[in-house]
N, C-alpha and C positions, 0 to 999 in steps of 0.2 A: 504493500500500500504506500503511498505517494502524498504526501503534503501539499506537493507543490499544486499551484491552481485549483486548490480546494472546490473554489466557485462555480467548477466547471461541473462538479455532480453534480446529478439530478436530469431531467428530460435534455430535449435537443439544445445543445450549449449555444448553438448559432446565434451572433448577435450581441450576446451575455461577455459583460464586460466586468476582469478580475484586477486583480492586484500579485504584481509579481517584479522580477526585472527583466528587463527586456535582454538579450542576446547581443543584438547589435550594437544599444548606446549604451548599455551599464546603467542604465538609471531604474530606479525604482520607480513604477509607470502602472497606469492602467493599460491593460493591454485587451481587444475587442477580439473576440473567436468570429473570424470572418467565414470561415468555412470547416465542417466537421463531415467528411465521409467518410462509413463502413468501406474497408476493403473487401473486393468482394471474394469468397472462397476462406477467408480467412476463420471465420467465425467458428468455436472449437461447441459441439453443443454438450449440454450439463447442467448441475445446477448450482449456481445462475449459470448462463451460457457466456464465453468469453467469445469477445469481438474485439479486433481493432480496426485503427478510424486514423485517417490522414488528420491533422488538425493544422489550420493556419490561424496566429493570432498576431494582430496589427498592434503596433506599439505606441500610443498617444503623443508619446514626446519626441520619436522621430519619425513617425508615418510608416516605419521601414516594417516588413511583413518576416515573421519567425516562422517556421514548418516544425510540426513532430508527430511522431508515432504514439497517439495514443492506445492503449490495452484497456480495456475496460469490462467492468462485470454487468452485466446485465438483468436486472431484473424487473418483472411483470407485476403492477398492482394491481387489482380489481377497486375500480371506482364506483360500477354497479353489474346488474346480473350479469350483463354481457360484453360490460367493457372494462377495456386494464388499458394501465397507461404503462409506458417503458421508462425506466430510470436508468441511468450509468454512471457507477460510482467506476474511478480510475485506478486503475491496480499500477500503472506504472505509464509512464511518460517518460521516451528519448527524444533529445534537441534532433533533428533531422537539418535545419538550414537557418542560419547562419550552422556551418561545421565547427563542433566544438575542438578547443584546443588545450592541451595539456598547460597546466598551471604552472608557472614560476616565477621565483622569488625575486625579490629587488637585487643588484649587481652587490650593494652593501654588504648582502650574509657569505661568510666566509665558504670559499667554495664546495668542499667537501658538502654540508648544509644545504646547499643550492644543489650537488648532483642528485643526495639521497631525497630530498624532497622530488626531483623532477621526475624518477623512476614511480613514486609514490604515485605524481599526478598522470603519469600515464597511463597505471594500472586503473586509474579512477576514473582516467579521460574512455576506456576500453570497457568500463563498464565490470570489473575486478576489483569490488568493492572490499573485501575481505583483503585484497592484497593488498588493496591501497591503503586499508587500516594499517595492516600492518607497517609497511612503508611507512606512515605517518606519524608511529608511535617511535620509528629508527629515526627519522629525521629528531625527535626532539632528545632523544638519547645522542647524536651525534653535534647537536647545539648546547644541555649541558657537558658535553664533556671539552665541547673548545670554550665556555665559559669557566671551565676550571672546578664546578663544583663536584664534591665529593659525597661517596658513601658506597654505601655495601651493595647497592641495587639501584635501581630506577629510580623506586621510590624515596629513596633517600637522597640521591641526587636532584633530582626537581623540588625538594624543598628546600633542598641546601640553597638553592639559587633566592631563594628570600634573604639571606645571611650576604650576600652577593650583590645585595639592590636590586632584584626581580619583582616588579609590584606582586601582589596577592593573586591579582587577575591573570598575570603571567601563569603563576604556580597550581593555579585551576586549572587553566588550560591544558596545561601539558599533562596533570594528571587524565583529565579527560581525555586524552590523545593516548596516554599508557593504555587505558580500561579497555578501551575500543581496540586497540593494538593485540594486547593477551586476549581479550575475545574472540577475536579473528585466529588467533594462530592458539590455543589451547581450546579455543569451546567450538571453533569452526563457524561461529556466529556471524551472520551475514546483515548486516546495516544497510539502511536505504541510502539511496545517492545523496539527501540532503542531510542527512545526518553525517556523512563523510564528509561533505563535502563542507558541512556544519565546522568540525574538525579542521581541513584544510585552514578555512580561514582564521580561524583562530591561529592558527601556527603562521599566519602569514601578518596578521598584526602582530603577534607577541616580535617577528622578526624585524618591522615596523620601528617596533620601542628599542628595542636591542642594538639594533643593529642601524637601522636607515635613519633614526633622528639625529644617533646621536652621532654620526655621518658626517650630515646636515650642516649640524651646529658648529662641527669642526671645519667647516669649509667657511662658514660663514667669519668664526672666528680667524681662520689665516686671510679672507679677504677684508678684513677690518683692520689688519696687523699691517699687511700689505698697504693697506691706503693711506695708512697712518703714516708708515713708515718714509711713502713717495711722498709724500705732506710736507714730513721734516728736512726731507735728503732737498725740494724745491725753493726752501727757505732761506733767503741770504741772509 
């Protein structure tokens, strides 16, 4: 089951305008289901009967049209003696157009960080969610360990990064990114896309704070130094 575009269960989506981000611009948008059809032959029968449905949904803020594959469960109401209405609750949803692309990290995070993440987001961009946990839970074991903190395990290491100047909200995070990690690789537990991909981002602010502000700041302070400096060196 599928989070995403909640608003789309229920009868013919056609028209029915959700709350999501768009694909194309990154923004957080209403987005209009312009068109929703059954493919035909696909349909698996059972109960409820699965079907999937081409879906195009148009993006309010750039006009620009998204494509996906939705799966859907199907089921029949009776509204009186001889009529039922059809419902479609969404068991899963893939982006089909714009084509999605593996996620990666700001140039700031120390390389090694930037490979094990990208291997992660590939397995997540392929739809290898279990692997992409796992991946995800190495990527933040290979960021405490070039942060230098210490301990016996995982666990101990991601809190040590509080002792280290790691906000709170860091140290949530990355436990959250372990759980999901030993779920996948000890309980074989399989996560939806948005809960991975829940995970991703989190890993990708915390490298954010870590790593790209504090960058940033350093750039900003040698261009201040710098100016300073051409300042005084001009002054007879």
């Amino acid at each position: 089951m599928t989070n995403q575009f909640k608003g789309l269960d229920g009868q013919d989506p056609e028209q029915t305008t959700v709350a999501g981000k768009c694909p194309h611009c990154d923004h957080q948008a209403t987005l209009v289901c312009t068109s929703h059809q059954e493919l035909e032959g696909t349909r698996v029968p059972g109960a409820p009967s699965i079907a999937r449905y081409v879906m195009t949904l148009c993006c309010s803020w750039c006009k620009k049209e998204s494509v996906y594959l939705r799966i859907g469960a199907i089921d029949m109401h009776q509204i009186a003696t001889s009529r039922y209405v059809m419902s479609i609750s969404t068991l899963n949803l893939k982006q089909v157009w714009p084509e999605k692309t593996p996620r990666e990290l700001a140039p700031e995070a120390p390389e090694a960080v930037r490979e094990v993440f990208s291997e992660a987001a590939l397995a997540e961009a392929a739809g290898a969610f279990r692997l992409s946990g796992i991946g995800y839970r190495a990527t933040v074991e290979q960021i405490v360990k070039e942060r230098g903190a210490e301990g016996k395990n995982l666990y101990e290491r991601i809190t040590a990064l509080k002792d280290l100047g790691a906000s709170q909200d860091i140290v949530d995070a990355f436990h959250e990114a372990r759980f999901v990690g030993n779920d996948a690789a000890h309980d074989a537990l399989a996560y939806s896309s948005e809960e991975i991909a829940d995970i991703a981002e989190l890993i990708h602010e915390a490298v954010l704070v870590l790593y790209v502000q504090p960058a940033q700041r350093a750039k900003m302070v040698a261009q201040r130094t710098a100016r300073r400096t051409a300042a005084k060196q001009s002054t007879p």
